[in-house]
Wavefront OBJ file of the C-alpha trace (Angstrom):
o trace
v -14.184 19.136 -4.082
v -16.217 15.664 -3.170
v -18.559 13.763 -5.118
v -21.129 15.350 -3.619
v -20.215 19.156 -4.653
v -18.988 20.613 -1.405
v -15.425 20.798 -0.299
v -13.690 18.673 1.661
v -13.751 19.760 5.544
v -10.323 19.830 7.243
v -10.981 16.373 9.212
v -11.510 14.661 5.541
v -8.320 15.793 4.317
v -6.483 14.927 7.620
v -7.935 11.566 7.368
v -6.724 11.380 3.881
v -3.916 12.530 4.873
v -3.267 9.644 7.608
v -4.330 6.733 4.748
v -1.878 8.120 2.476
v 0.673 7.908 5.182
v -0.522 4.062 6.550
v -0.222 2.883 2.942
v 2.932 3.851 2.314
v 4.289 2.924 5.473
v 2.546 -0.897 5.405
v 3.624 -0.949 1.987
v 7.047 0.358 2.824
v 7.145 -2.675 5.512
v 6.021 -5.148 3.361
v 8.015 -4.911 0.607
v 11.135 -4.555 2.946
v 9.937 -8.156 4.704
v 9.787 -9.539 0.853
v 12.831 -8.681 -0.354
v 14.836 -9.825 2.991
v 13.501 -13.295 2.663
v 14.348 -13.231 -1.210
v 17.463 -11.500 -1.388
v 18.646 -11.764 2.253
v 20.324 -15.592 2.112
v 22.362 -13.920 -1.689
v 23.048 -10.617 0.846
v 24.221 -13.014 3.810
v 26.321 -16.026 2.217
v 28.760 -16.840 -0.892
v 26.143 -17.770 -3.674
v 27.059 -18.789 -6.900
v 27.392 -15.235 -9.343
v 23.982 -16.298 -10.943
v 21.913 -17.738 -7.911
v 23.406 -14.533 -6.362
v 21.939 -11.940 -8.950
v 19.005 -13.951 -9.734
v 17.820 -13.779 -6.365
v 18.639 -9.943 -6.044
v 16.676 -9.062 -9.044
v 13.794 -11.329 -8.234
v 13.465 -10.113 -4.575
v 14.321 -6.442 -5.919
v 11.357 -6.993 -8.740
v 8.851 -8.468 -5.961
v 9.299 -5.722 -3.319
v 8.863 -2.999 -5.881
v 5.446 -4.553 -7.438
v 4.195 -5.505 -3.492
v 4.976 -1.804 -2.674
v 2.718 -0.340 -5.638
v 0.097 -2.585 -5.388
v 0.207 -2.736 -1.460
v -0.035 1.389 -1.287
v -3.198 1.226 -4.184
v -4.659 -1.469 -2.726
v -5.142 0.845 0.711
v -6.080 3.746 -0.858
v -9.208 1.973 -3.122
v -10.165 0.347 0.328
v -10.167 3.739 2.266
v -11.732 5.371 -1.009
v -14.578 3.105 -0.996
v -14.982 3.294 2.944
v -15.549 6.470 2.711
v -18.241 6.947 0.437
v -21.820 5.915 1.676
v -23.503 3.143 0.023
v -27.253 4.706 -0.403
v -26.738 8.667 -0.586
v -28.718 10.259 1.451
v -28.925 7.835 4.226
v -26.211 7.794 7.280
v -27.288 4.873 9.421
v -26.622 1.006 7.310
v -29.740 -0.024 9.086
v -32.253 2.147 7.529
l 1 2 3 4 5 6 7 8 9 10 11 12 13 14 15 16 17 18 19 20 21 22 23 24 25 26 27 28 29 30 31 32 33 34 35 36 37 38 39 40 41 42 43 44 45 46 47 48 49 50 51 52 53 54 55 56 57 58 59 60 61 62 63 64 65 66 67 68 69 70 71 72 73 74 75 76 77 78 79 80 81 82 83 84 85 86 87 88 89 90 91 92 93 94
């Protein structure tokens, strides 16, 4: 059902459909990009045992909170896209 009583028509939920996918793709990418620059130089040389697992856990920590906050940050965007701002009325100009 939508806010406005009806059901959804089957472009709405493909295009629902297609955000959910984009966000967690982009976030998927992101927090890939994140935790290769944080815990790529402890994955690629001989690190002290601390530096080592402190930069792990930080870059593992960073990626997971970009990746949640990445994929809710999309969908509130496309949420609020896709409701009008004055009900009723289709054209902005009006």
């Amino acid at each position: 059902m939508t806010g406005h009583g009806g059901r959804r028509s089957q472009a709405e939920r493909d295009a629902v459909t297609v955000e959910i996918g984009y966000a967690l793709c982009s976030a998927a990418f992101a927090a890939a990009v994140v935790l290769g620059a944080v815990a790529g130089p402890a994955l690629l040389f001989e690190l002290p045992g601390t530096f080592e697992t402190v930069l792990l856990r930080t870059g593992t920590t960073l990626a997971t909170v970009l990746f949640a906050v990445r994929t809710v940050a999309v969908l509130v965007r496309f949420r609020r896209a896709a409701q009008p701002s004055q009900p009723g009325r289709t054209n902005p100009d009006s």
